[in-house]
Structure formats: structure tokens, C-alpha cells
C-alpha positions as CSV (number, residue, x, y, z in Angstrom):
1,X,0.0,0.0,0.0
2,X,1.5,3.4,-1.1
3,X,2.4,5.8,1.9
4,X,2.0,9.2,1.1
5,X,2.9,11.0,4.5
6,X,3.1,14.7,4.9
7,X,5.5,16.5,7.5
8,X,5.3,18.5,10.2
9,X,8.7,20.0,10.2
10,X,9.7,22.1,14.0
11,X,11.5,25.0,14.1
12,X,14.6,23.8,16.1
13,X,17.0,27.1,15.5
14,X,16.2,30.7,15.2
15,X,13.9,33.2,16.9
16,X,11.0,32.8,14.4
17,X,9.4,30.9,11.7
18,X,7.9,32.9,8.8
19,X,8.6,36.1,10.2
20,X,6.3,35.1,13.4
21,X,8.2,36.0,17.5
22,X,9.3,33.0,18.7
23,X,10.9,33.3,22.1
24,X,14.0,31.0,23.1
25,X,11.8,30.2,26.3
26,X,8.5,29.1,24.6
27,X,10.3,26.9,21.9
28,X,12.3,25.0,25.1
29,X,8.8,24.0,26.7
30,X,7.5,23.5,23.2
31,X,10.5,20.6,23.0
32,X,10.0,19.4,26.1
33,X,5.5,19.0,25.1
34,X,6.7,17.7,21.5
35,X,9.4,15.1,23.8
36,X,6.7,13.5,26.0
37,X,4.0,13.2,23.2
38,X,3.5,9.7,21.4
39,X,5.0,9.7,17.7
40,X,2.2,10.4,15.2
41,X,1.8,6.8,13.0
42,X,2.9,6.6,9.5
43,X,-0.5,4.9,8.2
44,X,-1.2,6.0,4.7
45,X,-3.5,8.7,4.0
46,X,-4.3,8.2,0.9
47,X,-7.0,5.4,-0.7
48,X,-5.7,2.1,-2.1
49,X,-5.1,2.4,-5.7
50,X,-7.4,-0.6,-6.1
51,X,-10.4,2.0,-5.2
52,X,-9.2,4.5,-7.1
53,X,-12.0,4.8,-9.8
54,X,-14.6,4.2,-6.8
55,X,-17.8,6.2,-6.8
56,X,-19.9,6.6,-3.8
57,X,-22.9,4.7,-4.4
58,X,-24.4,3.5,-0.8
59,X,-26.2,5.1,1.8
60,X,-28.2,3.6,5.3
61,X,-31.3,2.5,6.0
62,X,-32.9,5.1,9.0
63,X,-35.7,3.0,10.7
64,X,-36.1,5.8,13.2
65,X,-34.4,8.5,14.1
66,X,-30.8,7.7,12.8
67,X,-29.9,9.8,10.5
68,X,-26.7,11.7,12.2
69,X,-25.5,7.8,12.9
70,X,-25.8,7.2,9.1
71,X,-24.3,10.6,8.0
72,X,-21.6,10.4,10.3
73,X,-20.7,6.4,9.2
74,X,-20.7,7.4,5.3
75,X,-18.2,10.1,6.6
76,X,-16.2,7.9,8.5
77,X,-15.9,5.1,5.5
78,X,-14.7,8.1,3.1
79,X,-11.7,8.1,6.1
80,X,-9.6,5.4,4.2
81,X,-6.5,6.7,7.4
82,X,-8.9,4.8,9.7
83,X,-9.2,1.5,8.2
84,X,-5.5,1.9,6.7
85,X,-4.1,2.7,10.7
86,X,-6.2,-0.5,12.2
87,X,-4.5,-2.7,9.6
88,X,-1.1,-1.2,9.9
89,X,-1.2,-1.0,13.9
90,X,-4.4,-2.6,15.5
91,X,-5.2,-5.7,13.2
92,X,-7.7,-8.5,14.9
93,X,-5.8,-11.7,15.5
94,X,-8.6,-14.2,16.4
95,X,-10.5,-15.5,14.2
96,X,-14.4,-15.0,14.7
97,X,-17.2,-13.7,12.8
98,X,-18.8,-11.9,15.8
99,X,-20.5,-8.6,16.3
100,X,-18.6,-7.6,19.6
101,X,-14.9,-6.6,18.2
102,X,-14.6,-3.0,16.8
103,X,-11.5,-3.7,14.6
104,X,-13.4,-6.2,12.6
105,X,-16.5,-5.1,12.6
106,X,-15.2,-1.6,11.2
107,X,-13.2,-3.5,8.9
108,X,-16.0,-5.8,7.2
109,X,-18.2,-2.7,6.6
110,X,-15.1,-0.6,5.1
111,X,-14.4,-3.5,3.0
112,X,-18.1,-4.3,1.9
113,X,-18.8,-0.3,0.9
114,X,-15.7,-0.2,-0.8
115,X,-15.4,-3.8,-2.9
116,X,-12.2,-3.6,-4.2
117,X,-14.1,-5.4,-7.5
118,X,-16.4,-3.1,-9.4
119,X,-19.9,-4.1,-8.8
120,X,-23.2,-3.4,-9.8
121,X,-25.3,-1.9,-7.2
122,X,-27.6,-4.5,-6.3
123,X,-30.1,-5.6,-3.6
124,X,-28.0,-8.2,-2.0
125,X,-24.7,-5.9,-1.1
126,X,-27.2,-3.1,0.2
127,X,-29.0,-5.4,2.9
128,X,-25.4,-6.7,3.6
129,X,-24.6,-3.7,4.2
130,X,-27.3,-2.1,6.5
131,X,-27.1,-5.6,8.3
132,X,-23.6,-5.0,9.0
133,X,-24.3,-1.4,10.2
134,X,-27.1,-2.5,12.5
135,X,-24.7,-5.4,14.0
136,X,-22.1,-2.8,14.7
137,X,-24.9,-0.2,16.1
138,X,-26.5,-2.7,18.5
139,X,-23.5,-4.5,19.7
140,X,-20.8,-2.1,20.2
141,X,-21.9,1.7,19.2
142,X,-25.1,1.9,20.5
143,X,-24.6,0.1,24.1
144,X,-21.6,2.2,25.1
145,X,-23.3,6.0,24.4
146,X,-25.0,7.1,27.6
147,X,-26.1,10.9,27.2
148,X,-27.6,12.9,29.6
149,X,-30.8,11.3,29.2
150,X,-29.7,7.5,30.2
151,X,-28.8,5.4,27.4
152,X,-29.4,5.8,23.8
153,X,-32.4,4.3,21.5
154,X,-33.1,4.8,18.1
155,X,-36.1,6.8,18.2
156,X,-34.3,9.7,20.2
157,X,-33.1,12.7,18.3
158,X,-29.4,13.1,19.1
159,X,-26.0,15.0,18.2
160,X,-23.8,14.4,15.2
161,X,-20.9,15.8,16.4
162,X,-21.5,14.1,19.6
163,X,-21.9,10.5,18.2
164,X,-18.8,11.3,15.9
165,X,-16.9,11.8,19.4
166,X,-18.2,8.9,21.0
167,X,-17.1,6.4,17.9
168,X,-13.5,8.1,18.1
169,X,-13.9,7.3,21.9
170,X,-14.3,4.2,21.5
171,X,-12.0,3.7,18.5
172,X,-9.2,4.6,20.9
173,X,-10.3,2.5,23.6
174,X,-10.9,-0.4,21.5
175,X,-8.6,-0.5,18.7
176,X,-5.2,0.3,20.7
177,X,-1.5,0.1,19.2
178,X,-0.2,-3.2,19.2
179,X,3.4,-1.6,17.9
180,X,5.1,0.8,19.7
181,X,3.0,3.2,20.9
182,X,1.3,6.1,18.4
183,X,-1.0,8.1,17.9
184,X,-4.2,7.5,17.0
185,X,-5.3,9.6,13.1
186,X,-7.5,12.2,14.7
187,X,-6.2,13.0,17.9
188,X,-4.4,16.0,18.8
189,X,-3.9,17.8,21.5
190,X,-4.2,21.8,22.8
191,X,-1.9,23.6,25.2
192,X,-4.3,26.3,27.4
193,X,-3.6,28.9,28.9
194,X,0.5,29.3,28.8
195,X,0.9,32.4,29.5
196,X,3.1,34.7,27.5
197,X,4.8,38.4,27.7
198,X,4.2,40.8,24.8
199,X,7.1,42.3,25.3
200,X,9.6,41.0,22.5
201,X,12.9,41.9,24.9
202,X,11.3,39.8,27.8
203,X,8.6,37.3,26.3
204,X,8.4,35.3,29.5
205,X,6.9,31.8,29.5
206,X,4.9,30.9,32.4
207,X,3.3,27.4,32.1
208,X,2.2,27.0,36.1
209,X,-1.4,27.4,34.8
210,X,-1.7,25.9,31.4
211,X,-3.6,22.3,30.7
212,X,-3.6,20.1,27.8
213,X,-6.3,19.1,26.3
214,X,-6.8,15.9,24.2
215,X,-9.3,15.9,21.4
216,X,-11.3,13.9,18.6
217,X,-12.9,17.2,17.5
218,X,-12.1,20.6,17.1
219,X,-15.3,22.1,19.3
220,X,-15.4,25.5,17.5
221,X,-17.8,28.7,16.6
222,X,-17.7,31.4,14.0
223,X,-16.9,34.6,15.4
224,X,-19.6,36.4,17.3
225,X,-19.2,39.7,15.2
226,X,-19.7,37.6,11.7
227,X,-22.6,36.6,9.4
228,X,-20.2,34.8,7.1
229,X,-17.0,33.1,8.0
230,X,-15.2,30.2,7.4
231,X,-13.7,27.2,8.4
232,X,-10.8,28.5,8.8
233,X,-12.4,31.4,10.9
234,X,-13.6,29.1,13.1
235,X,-10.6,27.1,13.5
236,X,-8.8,30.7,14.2
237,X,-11.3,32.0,16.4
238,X,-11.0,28.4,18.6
239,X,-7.3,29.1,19.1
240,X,-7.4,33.2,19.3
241,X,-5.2,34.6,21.8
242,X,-6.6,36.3,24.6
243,X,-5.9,38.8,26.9
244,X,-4.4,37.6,30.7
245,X,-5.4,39.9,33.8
246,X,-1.9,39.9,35.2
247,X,0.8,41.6,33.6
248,X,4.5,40.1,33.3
249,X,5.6,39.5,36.7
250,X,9.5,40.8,35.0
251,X,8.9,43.5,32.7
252,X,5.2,44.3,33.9
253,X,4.1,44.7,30.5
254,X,0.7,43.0,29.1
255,X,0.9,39.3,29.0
256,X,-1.7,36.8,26.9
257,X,-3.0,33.5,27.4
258,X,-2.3,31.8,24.2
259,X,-3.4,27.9,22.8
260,X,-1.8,25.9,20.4
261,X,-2.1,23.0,18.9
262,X,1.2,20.7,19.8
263,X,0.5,17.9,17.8
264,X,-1.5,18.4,14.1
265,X,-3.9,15.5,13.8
266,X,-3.6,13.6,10.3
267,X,-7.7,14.2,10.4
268,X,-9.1,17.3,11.2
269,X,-12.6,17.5,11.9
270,X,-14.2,21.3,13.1
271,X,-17.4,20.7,14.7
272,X,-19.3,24.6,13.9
273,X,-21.4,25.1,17.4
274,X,-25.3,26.1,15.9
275,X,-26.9,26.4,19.4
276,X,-27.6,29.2,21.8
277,X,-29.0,29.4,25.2
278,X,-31.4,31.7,26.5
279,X,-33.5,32.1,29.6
280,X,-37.2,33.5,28.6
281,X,-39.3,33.8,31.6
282,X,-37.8,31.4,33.7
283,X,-37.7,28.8,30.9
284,X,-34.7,27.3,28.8
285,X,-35.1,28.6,24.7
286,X,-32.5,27.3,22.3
287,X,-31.7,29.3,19.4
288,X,-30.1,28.0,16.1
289,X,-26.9,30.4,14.6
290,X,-27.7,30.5,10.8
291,X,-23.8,32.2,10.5
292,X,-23.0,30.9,7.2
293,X,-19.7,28.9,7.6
294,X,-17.8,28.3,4.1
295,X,-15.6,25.4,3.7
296,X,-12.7,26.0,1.9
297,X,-10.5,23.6,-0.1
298,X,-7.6,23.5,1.7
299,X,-7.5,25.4,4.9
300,X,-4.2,26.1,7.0
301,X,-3.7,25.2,10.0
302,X,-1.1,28.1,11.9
303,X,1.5,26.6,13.8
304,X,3.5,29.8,14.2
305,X,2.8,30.4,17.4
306,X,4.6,27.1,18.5
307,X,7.9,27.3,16.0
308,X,6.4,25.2,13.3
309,X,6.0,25.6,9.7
310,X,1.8,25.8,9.0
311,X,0.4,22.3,8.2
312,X,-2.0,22.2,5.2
313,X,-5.6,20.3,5.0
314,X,-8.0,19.2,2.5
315,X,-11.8,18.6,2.3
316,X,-13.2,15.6,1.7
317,X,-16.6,15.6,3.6
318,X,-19.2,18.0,5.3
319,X,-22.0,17.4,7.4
320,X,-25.7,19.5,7.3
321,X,-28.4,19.9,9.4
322,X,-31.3,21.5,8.8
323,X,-34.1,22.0,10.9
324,X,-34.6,23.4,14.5
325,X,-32.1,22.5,16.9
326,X,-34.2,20.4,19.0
327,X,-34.4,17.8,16.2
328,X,-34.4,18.7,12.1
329,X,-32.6,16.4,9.8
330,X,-28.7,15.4,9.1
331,X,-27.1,14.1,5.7
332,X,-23.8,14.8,4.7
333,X,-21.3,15.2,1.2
334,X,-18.8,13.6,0.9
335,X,-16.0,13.3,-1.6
336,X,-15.3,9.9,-3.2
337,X,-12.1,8.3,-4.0
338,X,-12.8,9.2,-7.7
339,X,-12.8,13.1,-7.1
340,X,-16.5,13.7,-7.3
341,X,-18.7,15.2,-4.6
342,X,-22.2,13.6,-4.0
343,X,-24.3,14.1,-1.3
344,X,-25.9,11.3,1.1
345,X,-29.4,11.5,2.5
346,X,-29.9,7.9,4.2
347,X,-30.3,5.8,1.4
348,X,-30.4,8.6,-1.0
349,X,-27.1,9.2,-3.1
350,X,-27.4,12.3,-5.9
351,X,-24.5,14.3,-7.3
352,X,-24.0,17.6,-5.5
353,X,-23.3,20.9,-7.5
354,X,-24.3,23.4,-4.6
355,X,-22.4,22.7,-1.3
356,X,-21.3,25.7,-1.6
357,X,-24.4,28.2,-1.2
358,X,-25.9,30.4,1.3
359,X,-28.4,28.0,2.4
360,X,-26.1,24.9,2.7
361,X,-23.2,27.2,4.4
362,X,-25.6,27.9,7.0
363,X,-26.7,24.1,7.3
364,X,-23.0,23.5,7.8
365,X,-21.9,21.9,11.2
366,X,-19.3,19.8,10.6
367,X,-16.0,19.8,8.0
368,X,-13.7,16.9,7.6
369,X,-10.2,17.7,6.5
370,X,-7.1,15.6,5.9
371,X,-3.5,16.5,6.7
372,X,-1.7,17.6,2.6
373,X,2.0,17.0,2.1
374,X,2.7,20.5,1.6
375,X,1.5,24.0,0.8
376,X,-1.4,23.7,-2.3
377,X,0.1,24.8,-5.5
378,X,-2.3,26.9,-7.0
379,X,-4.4,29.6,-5.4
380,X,-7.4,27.9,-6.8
381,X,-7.2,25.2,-4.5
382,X,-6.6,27.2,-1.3
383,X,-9.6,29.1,-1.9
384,X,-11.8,25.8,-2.6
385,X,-12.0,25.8,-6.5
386,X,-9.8,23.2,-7.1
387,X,-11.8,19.8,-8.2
388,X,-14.1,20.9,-4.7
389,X,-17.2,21.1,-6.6
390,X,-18.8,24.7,-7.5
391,X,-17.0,27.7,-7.1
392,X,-18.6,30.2,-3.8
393,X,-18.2,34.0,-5.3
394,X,-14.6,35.2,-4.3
395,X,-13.5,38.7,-3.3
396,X,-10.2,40.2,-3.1
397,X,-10.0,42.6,-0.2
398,X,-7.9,46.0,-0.7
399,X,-7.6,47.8,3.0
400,X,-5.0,50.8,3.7
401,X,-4.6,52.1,7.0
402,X,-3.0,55.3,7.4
403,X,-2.4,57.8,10.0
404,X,-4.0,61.4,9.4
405,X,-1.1,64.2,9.1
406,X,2.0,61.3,8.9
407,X,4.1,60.0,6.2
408,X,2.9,56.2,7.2
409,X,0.3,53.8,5.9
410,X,-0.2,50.1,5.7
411,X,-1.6,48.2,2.4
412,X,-3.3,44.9,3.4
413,X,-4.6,42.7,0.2
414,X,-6.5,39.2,1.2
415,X,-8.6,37.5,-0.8
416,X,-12.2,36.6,0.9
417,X,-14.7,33.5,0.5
418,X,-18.6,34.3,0.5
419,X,-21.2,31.7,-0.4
420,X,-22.6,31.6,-3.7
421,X,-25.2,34.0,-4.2
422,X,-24.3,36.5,-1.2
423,X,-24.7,39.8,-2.3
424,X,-22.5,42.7,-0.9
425,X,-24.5,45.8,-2.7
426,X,-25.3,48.2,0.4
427,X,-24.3,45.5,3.0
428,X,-23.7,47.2,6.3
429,X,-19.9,46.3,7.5
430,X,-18.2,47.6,10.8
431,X,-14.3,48.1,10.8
432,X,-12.4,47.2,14.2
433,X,-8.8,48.4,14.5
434,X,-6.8,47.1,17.5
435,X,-2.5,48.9,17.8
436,X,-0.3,47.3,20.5
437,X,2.7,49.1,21.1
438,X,5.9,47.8,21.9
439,X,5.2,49.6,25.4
440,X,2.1,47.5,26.1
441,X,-0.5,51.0,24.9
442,X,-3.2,49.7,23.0
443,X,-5.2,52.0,20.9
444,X,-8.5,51.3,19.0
445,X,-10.8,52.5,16.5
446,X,-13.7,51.5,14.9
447,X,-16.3,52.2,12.1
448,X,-19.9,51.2,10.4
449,X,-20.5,52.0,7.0
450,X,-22.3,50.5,3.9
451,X,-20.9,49.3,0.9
452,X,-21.6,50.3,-2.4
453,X,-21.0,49.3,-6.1
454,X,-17.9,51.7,-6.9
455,X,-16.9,49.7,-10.7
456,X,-19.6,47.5,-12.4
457,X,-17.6,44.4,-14.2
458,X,-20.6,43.4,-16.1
459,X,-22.0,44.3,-19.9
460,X,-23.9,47.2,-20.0
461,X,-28.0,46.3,-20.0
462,X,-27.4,43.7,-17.7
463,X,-26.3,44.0,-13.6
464,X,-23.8,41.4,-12.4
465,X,-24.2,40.4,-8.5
466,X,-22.1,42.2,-6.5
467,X,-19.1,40.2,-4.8
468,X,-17.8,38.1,-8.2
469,X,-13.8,38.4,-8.6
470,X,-12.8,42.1,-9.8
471,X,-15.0,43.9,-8.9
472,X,-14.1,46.8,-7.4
473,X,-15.9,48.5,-4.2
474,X,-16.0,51.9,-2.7
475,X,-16.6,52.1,1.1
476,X,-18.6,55.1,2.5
477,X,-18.9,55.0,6.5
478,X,-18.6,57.9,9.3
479,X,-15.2,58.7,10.6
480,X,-13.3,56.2,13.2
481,X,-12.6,57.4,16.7
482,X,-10.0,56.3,18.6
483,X,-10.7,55.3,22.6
């Protein structure tokens, strides 16, 4: 089996890594984490050539109320890492045809969605496949998720993301190394809290406080401020810095309380939180957050912040719900080993030309991403319009910030996602400037205004939407202040 590993190369010399403050004391403790952390495994990422031409053809039965189980499952068994790390490290050695081991019961059902023979589809390998399913549900899945509400049963309405954490659980628990140890494919883990100086001629490390967290799932939301983000928002927004009460206890400058991410997971999945809480009256009311969430093609993860060059994923599958938040509906797209995106409803299986629209960015909970060898090549694909399916609308940002009555001015150019369809003609937009000095003064300003077409790209006699590449806008807003 070809093994197509990509690196996660550490910055072992030097002060920083692509032009990002590294201090001497952070990238010590950063050796000492990376030292006690089990070695990531070297299973292939990559499908076996024999399912190269493969085209996703199979859904689940939902007798109930299973439809996150069966969108999560077609998700999992487009994860070839999983089925290629229990063969490489975890392999069954008994032999037995029974329901009650997770390495072979995971095994049978990758194997029977994925016949390395081209088949037909036929009656016969869909019942064996929903028999399967069910064999694995009642037996191992199903028995060992206790929620809140006692155990689960098939005619309760329950969590995605949640059973999606509860298989990885168990995946860990069941399916352990029998090599040397390593680490499971979707585990990583986050450093919280370490505390760190601003000051550049001090930046003091203190990690008395900080926690590590290990994680299946990246448990994230878009920013509160936004009506459109992305993934890579929300990834971002997870591991923002923040500001610390104390200052430094040396140079009494401002200090933050940064997370990183020690150890990049070969699988990435970002779980987008859709629910808020609110008390009416005495009474709980949930509230869904319709934020629309695009998914781009290959989305960076920044390691930066820990002395590592930035690790590079790609899309392969996204989850939707739709529906209020107290029940609704899941299915999922997915991307098949031949390249082409379909989308998976139960047993329903149709092409999918529009996971990239407003209404399915807003049905957007969770994105799976694998681990690339490498930066992307081409633009295209890092802004998701490389073989991902249809293009959203993409906007090329042109800021400059300069200072009233001085010589000085910054140009910032970065190119911007919005779902297909979103229009930005007299969209109302608020600015947020934030200036840290190197004394620790921090000085802010901020501005609404509205947008408006400045340059129309399209022929006369007929209006183009506004937000399509090139076209040019004019901002008109009232003055910023600064507090």
C-alpha cells in the first residue's frame, strides 16, 4: 500500500518561523511537550489504488431516528486513514465472525462499501450492508453511548458531532497500538492557557497554569461579530489569543493567554457550534446560529505560534443539518475516491453541484479535513476551487490604513470566500482596528458604514451580483474614533 505521509517539520534554530516572534523560552517548553507526546503513525493517508476509480454509491437504512449515525458512518468510511491505521497497527488476530470486536466489525463494513471489484449496485450488497451497520450499532456503538438522558435508543433525536466523538472514543479505547505506541489519526492535543509576555525583549513563558487538552474534535464557533466566515475562521477563532489579567511578573508589560495546537492530527474534523441558550421567563429557549460557515478547499492550520512551519488540510466531507435545533434532519457530502462530490441523505445518493451556497453554508456543522503534504500549489485550490465542486463567489480585499497628518500607511490585500449567491451591494460592514505598542498601549478605532458598487464588471443592460472576482468597491462610512 502506497504511503504518502506529509511533514510537520519544527523549528529547532532561530527566533522565528515565517517572520512570526518565537521566544527561546516558549520553543524550550515547546521541546519538552513535542518530547513526551507519542510519535504520530505513518499509516497511509491516501485510498488504495485498487479503489481509485470508486464512486460513492451506498447510503443507510434510517428506521427511526438515525440519520446523524448514518451521515456520520458514510463520513467515517470516506476516512480510508482509519481503516488503513487498524491494519497497519491494531489488526484482529482471532478469528471469529462476531459482532462484539470494533477492529473487525469496522473492517468488514469498510471493505463491503468499498469492494475492491467493481460491482453493480444491487439488492444483496445493500441489505449486507445495513445488516452490518445495525450489527455494529447494536452490539458495540449503541450500548456504550449514555447521554444525559440515560442510554441511547433509536427513536431519540441526538447530536452528530457528539456520536462522531463517542465512535473516536471508543475507536481509541478499542482499537489500541499493538506496535510501539502512536497516535491515533484524529487525535491531537491543545496547550491552554500558557501564559506569555508581549514584550519582545522579555517574552516570559509561564506554564504553572496551562492544561492540555486531548481531542477527537475541534469544538469551535464562528466569530460572534460575523454573518459569514469560514472554516478557517472558526478554526482561528478556537485558538485566538486572549488577553491575561496579570501583567508580566518581569517587565510588567501586558501578558496573553495563548493555545496551540502541539500535535496536528492527520484528520481534522471542526465541529461549527449552531446552538444558543437563553432564559425567557424562567424557561430554557435554544436558538439556532444560521452564521454561514464556508468550507474552503484547503484550509491552513497556523503553527506559528509554537515554532512550526503551517500544516495544510484538505476537504473531503461536510456534514448539514437543517431543521430546528431540537431535532431537524442530518445528511452529509462527501468526496469519493474518484474526485467527485455527492451528497448522502440515508439511502439517497445524488450528485452535488451546490455545497457551496448560502443556504447549505448555513446548514453547515461539521467539516472533515485531511493532513496535505505541503502548501497547495495553486491559489485555486486554497480558496476551494480546485476539483471541490462549484466555485462560492470570491472577493479580493484592498484595505489601507494610514495615519492622518503622517508620512505612514499600511496596504493589506487578502482574498475573501462568501457563499454563492451573497450579495455585498449596500451590506452594512463595521471596521475594528486594534494597535499594541511595543510599550504594552493599545489603541482602538472603529467604524460602520455600507458598501456600495464603486466599478460594475458586467456588460452594459445587464447588472452582475455584486461580490464576483474584480469587482471593485467603494466604502462610504462615518469617521473612526480612537478610545
Amino acid at each position: 500500500m502506497a504511503n504518502s505521509r506529509p511533514s510537520t517539520p519544527h523549528s529547532t534554530s532561530g527566533s522565528s518561523t515565517s517572520g512570526f516572534s518565537i521566544s527561546a523560552g516558549l520553543l524550550e517548553f515547546l521541546r519538552d511537550i513535542a518530547e513526551s507526546t507519542v510519535s504520530q503513525s505513518q499509516a497511509s493517508l491516501d485510498w488504495n489504488p485498487a479503489y481509485a476509480d470508486s464512486a460513492t454509491r451506498y447510503g443507510f437504512n434510517n428506521p427511526r431516528n438515525l440519520c446523524y449515525r448514518n451521515s456520520i458512518m458514510v463520513l467515517l468510511l470516506h476516512t480510508p486513514v482509519i481503516y488503513n491505521w487498524i491494519q497497519d497497527y491494531s489488526p484482529c488476530t482471532e478469528t471469529h465472525t462476531g459482532t462484539s470486536c470494533f477492529s473487525c466489525c469496522f473492517s468488514r463494513l469498510f471493505k463491503s462499501y468499498w469492494p475492491r471489484a467493481a460491482r453493480t449496485k444491487n439488492a444483496g450488497t445493500q441489505v449486507n450492508l445495513n445488516t452490518q451497520l445495525r450489527d455494529m450499532w447494536n452490539d458495540i456503538l449503541k450500548p456504550n453511548w449514555v447521554t444525559g438522558r440515560g442510554p441511547v435508543t433509536d427513536s431519540q433525536c441526538q447530536d452528530a458531532g457528539e456520536f462522531l466523538a463517542r465512535f473516536l472514543d471508543l475507536f481509541e479505547q478499542r482499537v489500541p497500538p499493538r506496535k510501539p505506541p502512536v497516535q491515533h489519526p484524529c487525535t491531537f492535543h491543545v496547550l491552554r492557557d500558557m501564559n506569555v509576555c508581549t514584550n519582545p525583549d522579555c517574552a516570559r513563558v509561564y506554564s504553572g497554569n496551562s492544561r492540555t487538552e486531548q481531542n477527537n474534535i475541534l469544538l469551535g464557533s464562528a466569530p460572534p461579530t460575523r454573518t459569514c466566515a469560514t472554516a478557517t475562521d472558526v478554526v482561528e477563532h478556537y485558538l485566538r489569543d486572549e488577553d491575561a489579567s496579570k501583567p508580566c511578573d518581569r517587565c510588567k508589560a501586558p501578558t496573553i493567554n495563548r493555545s496551540i495546537v502541539s500535535d496536528p492530527p492527520d484528520i481534522l474534523f471542526v465541529s461549527v457550534n449552531r446552538l444558543t441558550y437563553s432564559s425567557v421567563k424562567g424557561r430554557a429557549q435554544f436558538n439556532r446560529i444560521n452564521t454561514a460557515v464556508i468550507p474552503p478547499n484547503a484550509l491552513e492550520l497556523d503553527l506559528r505560534k509554537c515554532g512550526s512551519e503551517n500544516v495544510w488540510y484538505k476537504l473531503y466531507g461536510i456534514v448539514y443539518h437543517q431543521g430546528p435545533v431540537t431535532g431537524g434532519h442530518y445528511n452529509v457530502a462527501v468526496k469519493g475516491p474518484n474526485g467527485e462530490w455527492v451528497k448522502v441523505d440515508d439511502t439517497k445518493v445524488e450528485k452535488i453541484e451546490d455545497w457551496r451556497s448560502t443556504s447549505h453554508c448555513q446548514q453547515a456543522t461539521l467539516f472533515a479535513y485531511q493532513k496535505m503534504n505541503g502548501k497547495p500549489e495553486t491559489i485555486d485550490e486554497t480558496s476551494g476551487t480546485a476539483q471541490a465542486g462549484p466555485d462560492g463567489q470570491r472577493t479580493q480585499l484592498e484595505a489601507t490604513i494610514g495615519l492622518k497628518g503622517k508620512d505612514t500607511s499600511w496596504d493589506l490585500q487578502k482574498s475573501l470566500e462568501l457563499p454563492e449567491g451573497f450579495d455585498l451591494q449596500k451590506q452594512k460592514v463595521k471596521f475594528t482596528l486594534k494597535l499594541t505598542s511595543s510599550s504594552g498601549d493599545v489603541y482602538e478605532a472603529s467604524a460602520d458604514t455600507i458598501l456600495r458598487l464603486k466599478k460594475q464588471q458586467s456588460s452594459p443592460g445587464k447588472r452582475k451580483r455584486a461580490g464576483g472576482r474584480g469587482i471593485g468597491m467603494e466604502v462610504f462610512g462615518r469617521k473612526s474614533k480612537k478610545s
